[in-house]
C-alpha positions as CSV (number, residue, x, y, z in Angstrom):
1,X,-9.6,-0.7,21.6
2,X,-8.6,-3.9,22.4
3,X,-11.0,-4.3,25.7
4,X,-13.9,-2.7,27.5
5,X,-11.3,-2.5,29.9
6,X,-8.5,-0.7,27.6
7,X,-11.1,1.9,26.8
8,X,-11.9,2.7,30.2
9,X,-8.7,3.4,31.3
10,X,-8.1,5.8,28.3
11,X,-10.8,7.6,28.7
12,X,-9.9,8.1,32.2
13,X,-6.4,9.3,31.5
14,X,-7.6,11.4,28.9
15,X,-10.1,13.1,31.5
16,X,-7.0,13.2,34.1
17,X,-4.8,15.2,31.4
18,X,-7.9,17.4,30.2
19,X,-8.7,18.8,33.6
20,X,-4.8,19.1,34.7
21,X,-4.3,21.5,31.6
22,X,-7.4,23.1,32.5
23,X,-5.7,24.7,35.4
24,X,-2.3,25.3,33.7
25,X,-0.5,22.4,35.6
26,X,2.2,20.1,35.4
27,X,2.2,16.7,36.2
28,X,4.7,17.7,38.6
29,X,1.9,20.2,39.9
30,X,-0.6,17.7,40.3
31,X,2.0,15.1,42.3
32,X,2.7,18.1,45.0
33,X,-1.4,19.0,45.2
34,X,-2.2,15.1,45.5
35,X,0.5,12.9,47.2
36,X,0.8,10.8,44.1
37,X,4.3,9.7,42.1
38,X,4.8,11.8,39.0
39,X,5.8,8.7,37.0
40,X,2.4,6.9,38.7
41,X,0.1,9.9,37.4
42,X,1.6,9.5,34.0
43,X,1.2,5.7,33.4
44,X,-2.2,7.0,34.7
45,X,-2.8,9.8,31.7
46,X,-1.6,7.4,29.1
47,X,-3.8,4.9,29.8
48,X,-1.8,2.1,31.5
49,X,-3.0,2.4,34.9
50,X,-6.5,2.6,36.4
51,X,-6.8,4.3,40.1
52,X,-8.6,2.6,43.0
53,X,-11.5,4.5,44.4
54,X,-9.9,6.6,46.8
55,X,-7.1,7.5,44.8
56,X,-10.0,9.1,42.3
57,X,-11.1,11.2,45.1
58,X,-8.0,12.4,46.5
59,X,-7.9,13.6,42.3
60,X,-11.1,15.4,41.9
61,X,-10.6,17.0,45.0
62,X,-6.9,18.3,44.1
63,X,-8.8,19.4,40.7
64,X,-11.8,20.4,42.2
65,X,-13.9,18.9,39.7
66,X,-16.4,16.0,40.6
67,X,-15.7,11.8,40.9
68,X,-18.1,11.7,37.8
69,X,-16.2,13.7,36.1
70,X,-13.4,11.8,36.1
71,X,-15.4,8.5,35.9
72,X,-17.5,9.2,33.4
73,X,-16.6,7.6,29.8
74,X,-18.5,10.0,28.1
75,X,-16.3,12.6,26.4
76,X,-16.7,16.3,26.3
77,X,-17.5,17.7,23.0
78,X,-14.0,18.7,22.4
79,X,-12.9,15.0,22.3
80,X,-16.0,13.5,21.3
81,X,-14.8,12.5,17.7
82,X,-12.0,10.8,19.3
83,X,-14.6,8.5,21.0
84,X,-15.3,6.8,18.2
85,X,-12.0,6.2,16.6
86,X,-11.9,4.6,21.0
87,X,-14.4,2.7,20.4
88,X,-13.8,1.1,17.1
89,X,-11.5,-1.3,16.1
90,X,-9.3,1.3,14.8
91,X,-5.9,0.2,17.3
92,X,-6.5,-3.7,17.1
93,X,-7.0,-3.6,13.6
94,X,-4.0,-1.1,12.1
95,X,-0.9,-2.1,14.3
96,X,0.3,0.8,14.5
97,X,3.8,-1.0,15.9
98,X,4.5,-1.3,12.0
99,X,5.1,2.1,12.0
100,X,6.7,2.8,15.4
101,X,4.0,4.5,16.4
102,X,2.8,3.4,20.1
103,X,-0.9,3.8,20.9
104,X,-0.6,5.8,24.4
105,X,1.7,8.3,22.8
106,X,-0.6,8.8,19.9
107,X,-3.2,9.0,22.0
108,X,-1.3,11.5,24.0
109,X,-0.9,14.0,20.9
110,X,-4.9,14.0,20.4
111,X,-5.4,14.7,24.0
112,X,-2.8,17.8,23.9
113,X,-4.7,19.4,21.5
114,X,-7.9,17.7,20.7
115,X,-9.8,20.3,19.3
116,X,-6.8,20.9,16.4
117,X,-6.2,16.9,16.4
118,X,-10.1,16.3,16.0
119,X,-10.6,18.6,13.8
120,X,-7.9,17.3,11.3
121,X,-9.7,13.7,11.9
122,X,-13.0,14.8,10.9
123,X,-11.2,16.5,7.7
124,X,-9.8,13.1,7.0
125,X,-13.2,11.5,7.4
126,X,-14.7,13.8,5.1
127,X,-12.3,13.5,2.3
128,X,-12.4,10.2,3.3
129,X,-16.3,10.0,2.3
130,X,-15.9,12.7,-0.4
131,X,-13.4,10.3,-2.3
132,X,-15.1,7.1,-1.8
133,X,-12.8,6.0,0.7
134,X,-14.0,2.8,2.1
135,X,-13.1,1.1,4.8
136,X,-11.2,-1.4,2.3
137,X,-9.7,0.8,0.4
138,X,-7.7,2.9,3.4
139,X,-6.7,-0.9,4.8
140,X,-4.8,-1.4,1.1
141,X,-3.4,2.2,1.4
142,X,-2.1,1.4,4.7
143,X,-0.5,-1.5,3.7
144,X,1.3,0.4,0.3
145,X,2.4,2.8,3.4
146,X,3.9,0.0,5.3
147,X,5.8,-1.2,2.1
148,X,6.9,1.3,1.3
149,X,8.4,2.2,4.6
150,X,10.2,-0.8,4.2
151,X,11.1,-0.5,0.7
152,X,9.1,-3.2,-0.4
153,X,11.9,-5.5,1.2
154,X,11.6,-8.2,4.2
155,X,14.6,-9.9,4.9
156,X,12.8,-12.3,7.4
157,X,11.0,-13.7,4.9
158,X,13.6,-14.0,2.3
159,X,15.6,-15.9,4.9
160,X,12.8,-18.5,5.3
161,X,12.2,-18.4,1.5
162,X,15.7,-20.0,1.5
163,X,15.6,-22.2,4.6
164,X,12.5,-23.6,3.4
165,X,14.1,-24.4,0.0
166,X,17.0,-25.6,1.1
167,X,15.0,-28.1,3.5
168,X,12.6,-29.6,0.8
169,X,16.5,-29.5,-1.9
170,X,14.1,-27.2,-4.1
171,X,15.5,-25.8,-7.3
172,X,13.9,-22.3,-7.6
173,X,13.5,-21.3,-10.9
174,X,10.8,-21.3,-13.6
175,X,10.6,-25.1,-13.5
176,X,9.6,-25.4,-10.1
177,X,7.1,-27.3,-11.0
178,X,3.4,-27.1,-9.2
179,X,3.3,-30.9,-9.0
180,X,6.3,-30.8,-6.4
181,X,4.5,-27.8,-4.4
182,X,1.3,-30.1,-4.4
183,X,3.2,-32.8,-2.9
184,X,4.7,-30.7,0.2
185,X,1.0,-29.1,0.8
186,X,-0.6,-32.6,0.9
187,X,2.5,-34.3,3.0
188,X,3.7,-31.9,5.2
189,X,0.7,-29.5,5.8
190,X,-2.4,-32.7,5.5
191,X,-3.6,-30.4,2.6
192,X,-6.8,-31.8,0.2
193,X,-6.1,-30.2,-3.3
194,X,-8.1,-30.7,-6.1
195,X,-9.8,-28.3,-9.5
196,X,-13.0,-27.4,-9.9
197,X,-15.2,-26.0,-12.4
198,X,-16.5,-23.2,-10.7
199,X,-18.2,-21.8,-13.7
200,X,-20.8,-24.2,-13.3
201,X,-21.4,-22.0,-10.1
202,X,-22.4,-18.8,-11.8
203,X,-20.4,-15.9,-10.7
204,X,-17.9,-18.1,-9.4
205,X,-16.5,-18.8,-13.1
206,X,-14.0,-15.6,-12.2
207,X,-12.8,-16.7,-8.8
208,X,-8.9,-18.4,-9.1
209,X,-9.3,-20.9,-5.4
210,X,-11.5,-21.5,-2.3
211,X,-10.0,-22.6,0.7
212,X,-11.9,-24.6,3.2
213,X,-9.8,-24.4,6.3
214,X,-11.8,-26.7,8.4
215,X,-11.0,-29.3,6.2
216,X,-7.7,-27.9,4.7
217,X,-9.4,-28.1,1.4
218,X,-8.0,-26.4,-1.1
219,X,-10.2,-25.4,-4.6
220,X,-8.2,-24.7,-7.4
221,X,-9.8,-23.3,-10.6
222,X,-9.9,-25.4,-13.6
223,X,-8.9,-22.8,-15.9
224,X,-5.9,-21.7,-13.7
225,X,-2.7,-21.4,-16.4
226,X,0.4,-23.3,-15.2
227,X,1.9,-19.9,-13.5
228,X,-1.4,-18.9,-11.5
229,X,-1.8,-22.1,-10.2
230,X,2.0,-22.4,-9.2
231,X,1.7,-18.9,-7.4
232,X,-1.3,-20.0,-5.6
233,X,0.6,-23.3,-4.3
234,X,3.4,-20.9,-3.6
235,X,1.0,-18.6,-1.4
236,X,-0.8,-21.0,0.6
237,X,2.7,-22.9,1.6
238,X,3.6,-19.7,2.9
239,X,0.6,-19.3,5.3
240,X,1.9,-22.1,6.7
241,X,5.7,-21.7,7.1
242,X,5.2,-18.5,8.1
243,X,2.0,-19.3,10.4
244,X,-0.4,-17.0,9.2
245,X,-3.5,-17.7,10.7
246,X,-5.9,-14.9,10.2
247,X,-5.9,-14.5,6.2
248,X,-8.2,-14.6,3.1
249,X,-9.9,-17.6,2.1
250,X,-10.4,-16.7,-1.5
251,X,-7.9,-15.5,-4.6
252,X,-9.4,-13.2,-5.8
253,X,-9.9,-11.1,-3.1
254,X,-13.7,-11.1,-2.4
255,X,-13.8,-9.7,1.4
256,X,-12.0,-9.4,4.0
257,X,-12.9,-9.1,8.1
258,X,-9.7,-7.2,9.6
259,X,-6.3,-5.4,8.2
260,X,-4.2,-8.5,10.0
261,X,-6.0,-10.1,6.8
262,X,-4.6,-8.4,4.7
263,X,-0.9,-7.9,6.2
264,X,-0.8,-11.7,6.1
265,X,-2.1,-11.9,2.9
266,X,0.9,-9.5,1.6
267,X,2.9,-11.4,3.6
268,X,2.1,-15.0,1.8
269,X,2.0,-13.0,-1.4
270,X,5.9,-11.7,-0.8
271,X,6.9,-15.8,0.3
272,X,5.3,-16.8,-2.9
273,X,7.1,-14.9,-5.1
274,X,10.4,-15.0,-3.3
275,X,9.6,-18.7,-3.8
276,X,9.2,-18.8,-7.3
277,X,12.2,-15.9,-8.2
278,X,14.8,-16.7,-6.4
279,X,16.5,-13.2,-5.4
280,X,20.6,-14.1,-6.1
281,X,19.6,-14.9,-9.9
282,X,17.2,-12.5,-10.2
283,X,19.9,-9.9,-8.8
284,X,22.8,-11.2,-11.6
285,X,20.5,-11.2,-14.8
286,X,18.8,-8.2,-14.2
287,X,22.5,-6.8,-13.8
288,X,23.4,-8.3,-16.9
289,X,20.1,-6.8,-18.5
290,X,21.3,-2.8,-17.7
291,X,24.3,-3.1,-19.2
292,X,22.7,-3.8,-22.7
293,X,23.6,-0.8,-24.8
294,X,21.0,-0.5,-26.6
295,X,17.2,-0.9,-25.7
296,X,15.4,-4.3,-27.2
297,X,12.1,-5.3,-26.1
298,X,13.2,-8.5,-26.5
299,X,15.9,-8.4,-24.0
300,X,13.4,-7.8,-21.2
301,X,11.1,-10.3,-22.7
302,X,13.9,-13.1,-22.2
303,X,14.1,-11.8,-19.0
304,X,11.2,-12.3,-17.9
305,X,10.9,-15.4,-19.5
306,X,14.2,-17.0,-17.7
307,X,12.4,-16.4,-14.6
308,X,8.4,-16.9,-15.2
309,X,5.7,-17.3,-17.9
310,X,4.1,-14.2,-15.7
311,X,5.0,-10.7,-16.5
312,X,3.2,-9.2,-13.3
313,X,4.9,-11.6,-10.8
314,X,8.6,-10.9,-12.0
315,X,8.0,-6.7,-12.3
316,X,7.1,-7.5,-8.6
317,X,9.5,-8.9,-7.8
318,X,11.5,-7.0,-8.9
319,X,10.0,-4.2,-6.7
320,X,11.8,-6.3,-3.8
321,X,15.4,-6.6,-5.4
322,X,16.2,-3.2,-6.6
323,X,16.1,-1.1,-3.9
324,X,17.4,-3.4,-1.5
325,X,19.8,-5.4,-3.5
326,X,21.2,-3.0,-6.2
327,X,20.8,0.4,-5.0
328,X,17.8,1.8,-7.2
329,X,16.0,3.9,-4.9
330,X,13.7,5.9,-6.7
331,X,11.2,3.8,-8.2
332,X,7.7,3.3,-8.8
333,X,5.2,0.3,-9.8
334,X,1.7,0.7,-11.2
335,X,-0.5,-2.1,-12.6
336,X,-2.9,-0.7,-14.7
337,X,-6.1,-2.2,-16.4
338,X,-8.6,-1.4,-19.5
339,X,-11.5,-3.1,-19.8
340,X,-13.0,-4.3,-22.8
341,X,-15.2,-1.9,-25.1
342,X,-13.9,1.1,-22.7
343,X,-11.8,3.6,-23.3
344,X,-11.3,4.2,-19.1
345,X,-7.8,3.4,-17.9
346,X,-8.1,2.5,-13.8
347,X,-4.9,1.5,-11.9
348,X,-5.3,-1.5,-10.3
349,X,-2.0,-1.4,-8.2
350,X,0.5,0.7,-7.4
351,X,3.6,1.4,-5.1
352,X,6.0,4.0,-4.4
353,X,9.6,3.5,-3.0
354,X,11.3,6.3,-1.3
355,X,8.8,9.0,-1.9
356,X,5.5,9.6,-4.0
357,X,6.7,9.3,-7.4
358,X,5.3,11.6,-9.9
359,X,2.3,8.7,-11.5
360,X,0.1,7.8,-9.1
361,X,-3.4,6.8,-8.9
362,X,-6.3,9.4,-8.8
363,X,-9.4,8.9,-6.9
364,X,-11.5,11.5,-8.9
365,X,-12.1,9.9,-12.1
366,X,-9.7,11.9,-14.1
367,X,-8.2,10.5,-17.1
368,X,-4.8,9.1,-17.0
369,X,-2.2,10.6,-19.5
370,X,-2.2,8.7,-23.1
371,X,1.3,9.0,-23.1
372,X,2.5,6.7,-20.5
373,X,4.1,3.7,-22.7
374,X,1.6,1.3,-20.1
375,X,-1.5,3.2,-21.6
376,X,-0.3,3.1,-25.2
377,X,0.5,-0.4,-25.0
378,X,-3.1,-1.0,-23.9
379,X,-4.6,0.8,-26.8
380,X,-2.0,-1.2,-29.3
381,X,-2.3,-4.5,-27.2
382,X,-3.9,-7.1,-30.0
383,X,-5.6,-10.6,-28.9
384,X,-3.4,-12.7,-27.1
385,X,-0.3,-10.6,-27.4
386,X,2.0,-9.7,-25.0
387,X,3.6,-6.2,-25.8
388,X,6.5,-4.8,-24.1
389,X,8.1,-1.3,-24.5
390,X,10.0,1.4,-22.7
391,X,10.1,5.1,-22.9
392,X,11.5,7.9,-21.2
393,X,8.6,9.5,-19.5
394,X,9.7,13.2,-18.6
395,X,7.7,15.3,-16.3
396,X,8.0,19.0,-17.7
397,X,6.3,20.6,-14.6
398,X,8.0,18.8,-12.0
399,X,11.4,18.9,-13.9
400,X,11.9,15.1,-13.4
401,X,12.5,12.0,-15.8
402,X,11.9,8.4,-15.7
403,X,13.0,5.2,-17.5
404,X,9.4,3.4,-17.3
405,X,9.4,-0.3,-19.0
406,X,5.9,-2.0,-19.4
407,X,4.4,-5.1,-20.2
408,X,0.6,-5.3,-21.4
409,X,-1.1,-8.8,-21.8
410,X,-4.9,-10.3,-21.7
411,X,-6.2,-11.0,-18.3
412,X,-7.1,-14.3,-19.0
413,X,-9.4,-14.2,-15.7
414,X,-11.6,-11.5,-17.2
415,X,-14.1,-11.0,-19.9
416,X,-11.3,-8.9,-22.3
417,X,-9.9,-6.7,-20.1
418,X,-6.2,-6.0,-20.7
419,X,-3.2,-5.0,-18.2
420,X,-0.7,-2.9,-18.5
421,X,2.5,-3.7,-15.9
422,X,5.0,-1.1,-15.8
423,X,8.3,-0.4,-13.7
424,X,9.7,2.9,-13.8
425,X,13.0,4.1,-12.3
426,X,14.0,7.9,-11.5
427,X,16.7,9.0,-13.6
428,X,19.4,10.8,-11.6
429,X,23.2,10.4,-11.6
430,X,23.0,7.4,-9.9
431,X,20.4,5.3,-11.7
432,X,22.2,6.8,-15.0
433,X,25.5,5.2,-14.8
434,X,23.4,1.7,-13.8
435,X,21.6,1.7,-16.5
436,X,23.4,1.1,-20.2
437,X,20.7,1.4,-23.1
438,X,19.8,4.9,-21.2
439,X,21.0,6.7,-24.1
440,X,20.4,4.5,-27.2
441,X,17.9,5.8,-30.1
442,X,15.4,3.3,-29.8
443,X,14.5,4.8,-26.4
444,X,12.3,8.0,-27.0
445,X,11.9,10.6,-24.8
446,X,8.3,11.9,-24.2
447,X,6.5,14.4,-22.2
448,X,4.1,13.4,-20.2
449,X,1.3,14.6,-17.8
450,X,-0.3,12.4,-14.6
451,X,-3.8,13.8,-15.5
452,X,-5.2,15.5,-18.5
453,X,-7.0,17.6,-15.9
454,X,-3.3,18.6,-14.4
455,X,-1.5,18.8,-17.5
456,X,0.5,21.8,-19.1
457,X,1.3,20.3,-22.3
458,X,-0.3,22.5,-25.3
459,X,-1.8,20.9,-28.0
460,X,-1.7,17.4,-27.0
461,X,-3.0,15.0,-29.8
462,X,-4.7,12.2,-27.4
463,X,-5.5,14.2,-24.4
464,X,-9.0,13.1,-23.4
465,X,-10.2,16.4,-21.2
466,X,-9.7,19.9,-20.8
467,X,-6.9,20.9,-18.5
468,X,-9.5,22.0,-15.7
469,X,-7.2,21.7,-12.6
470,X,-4.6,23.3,-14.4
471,X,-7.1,26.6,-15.5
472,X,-7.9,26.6,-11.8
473,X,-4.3,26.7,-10.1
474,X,-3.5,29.2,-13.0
475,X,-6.7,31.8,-12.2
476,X,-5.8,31.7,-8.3
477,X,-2.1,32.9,-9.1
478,X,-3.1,35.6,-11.3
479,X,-5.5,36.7,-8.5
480,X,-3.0,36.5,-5.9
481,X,-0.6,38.5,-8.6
482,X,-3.5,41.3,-8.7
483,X,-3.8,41.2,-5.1
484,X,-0.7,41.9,-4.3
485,X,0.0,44.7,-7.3
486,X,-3.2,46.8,-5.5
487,X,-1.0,46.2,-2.1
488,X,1.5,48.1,-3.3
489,X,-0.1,50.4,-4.9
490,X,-1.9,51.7,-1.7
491,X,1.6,51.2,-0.1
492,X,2.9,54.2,-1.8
């Protein structure tokens, strides 16, 4: 809670509402039997008010219960899970306003039925710990939420993307250069910039910039390619036009102390590369690109290429424009990563527009298909290469298809891992019609799996475990099959 004095009053209401329903009444009940205002009573229950003394009495008495037990902030054991969650910085960290979602009417729903409500919490909190599910980790997954809500799109930010350009006359395309970004950060925002060999510090040697904000200091990493170090410049002059004061001090992300870190970091992040891919020409050529008849890796290379010497920023941005600008609805984005000497494929990033797409990540260690064209390409990926290809992924057990393009390059901020960027887009009448190479030969269709553990396809050459999950669902349906063949045999 936001206060000592928030919690009290919650706690309060919540004790108000508990012993009302314990006698099966209204609010309109407990007005009559007390001589107070309905509405007063239920800014009272949500949280918002705080009775004086005597009101408290002239409420125990009507519920014949005691003044401690009204007063008391310790919960009954029905509600005493929810005292944590009261306790912690659960509601000022999440802003739940993202979400519509108001605090008094969520805390509202627990209070109606808390056992149910606290029960379903302390299943969360158990998966939660039963799937390593850190406190970092649900902050990021609340934040894919929040984009994805949105579609990945924010129109208030794209408007001062192009206020701020046209202010500073900046051309925004690939030369953009990070000299002219330097300028504005030192002149405008009294910003120290300078590189730094931070291998000389040991661990450091991986870390891309340190800012110093008592100084407005800014650390750049001398082996920052032209790209990364443009991006950063891009970021940091969006902390300040956008006035982001709570937010990271290191890229890459090392800690972090609240999720209004975090938000703001996404929200820099999103100004940057709005900044650096300008939406109108990003919206024509990727236009022009679907209406090739035929699928060349080369096309989307040049694509890329017209826009930024980084394959990861453009497939994000990307994730911005077609939804919101050209009607693709259906999409999904996943980063994925293979370290060197390792034949384990993690996904780094990913995000899901409209609904959960069929690839997603997998907490459980299970092994991600080898047929996705992003984990082939990691396999085929040679030093310094970039490889790009495209496939259509078909889901046999869903019943579903996908055009998935991918990029895999060397993380040059690693010691030989690779990463796989891919973009995939649901195929449906719509997307169909958009999309002109859909049908040319040098697009193959393949079915895939998200798991080997989850997968149905027989005889797979490159499936890395037994379809475990699979054997499982399959055994409980023949058992439920039996069971219900011996029902109606004794129904005769």
């Amino acid at each position: 809670m936001n206060s000592e004095s928030d919690f009290i009053k919650t706690v309060f209401g919540l004790k108000l509402k508990q012993q009302r329903q314990k006698k099966n009444w209204s609010l309109q009940d407990l007005a009559v039997k007390t001589g107070l205002s309905k509405s007063y009573l239920n800014e009272i229950e949500n949280g918002k008010k705080y009775p004086k003394h005597d009101k408290i009495i002239q409420l125990s008495e009507a519920l014949q219960c005691t003044f401690d037990d009204l007063v008391s902030t310790k919960l009954d054991k029905s509600l005493a899970p929810f005292n944590e969650i009261l306790q912690s910085d659960f509601f000022k960290e999440v802003p739940l306003e993202l979400f519509g979602i108001n605090k008094n009417n969520l805390i509202s729903i627990i209070s109606d039925a808390p056992k149910k409500v606290t029960a379903f919490i302390n299943a969360l909190i158990e998966i939660s710990q039963n799937y390593n599910l850190g406190k970092e980790r649900f902050y990021f997954a609340v934040l894919r939420s929040f984009q994805e809500l949105y579609d990945n799109y924010f129109p208030e930010i794209e408007e001062k993307v192009s206020l701020f350009t046209r202010e500073n006359n900046l051309t925004t395309d690939k030369n953009l250069q990070s000299d002219i970004l330097e300028k504005i950060l030192s002149e405008k925002f009294n910003y120290s910039i300078q590189s730094e060999d931070f291998e000389k510090y040991g661990t450091l040697d991986h870390l891309r910039s340190l800012f110093m904000p008592e100084k407005k200091l800014l650390l750049l990493n001398r082996k920052l390619e032209k790209d990364q170090k443009t991006f950063i410049l891009a970021k940091e002059i969006g902390f300040n036009v956008l006035e982001l004061k709570v937010r990271p001090t290191t890229y890459s992300w090392l800690d972090f102390g609240s999720f209004e870190e975090i938000l703001n970091n996404f929200y820099a992040s999103y100004f940057a590369g709005a900044l650096l891919i300008s939406k109108e020409p990003v919206i024509e050529k990727t236009a022009d690109f679907f209406l090739h008849n035929k699928w060349e890796p080369q096309n989307f290379e040049e694509l890329i290429s017209s826009f930024t010497h980084s394959p990861e920023t453009f497939y994000y941005r990307l994730t911005n424009i077609l939804s919101a600008e050209m009607g693709i609805k259906d999409l999904f984005y996943l980063c994925l990563v293979k370290k060197k000497d390792s034949d384990k494929i993690q996904i780094l990033k990913e995000l899901h527009l409209n609904h959960q797409q069929a690839p997603h990540a997998n907490a459980t260690n299970e092994h991600y298909c080898r047929r996705w064209i992003a984990v082939k390409n990691l396999h085929y990926l040679k030093e310094n290469e970039t490889l790009t290809g495209a496939q259509i992924s078909h889901y046999k057990d869903q019943g579903i298809s996908y055009l998935v393009i991918s990029t895999s390059q060397k993380n040059p901020f690693s010691d030989g891992s690779n990463r796989s960027y891919c973009l995939g887009i649901l195929l449906n009448p719509h997307t169909i019609k958009k999309i002109g190479f859909i049908k040319s030969p040098s697009l193959q269709t393949i079915n895939v799996g998200v798991t080997c553990e989850s997968c149905s396809i027989p005889d797979c050459e490159v499936r890395q475990a037994p379809p475990v999950r699979l054997d499982k669902e399959h055994f409980n349906l023949s058992m439920k099959n039996s069971i219900e063949k011996i029902r109606k045999e004794f129904e005769k």
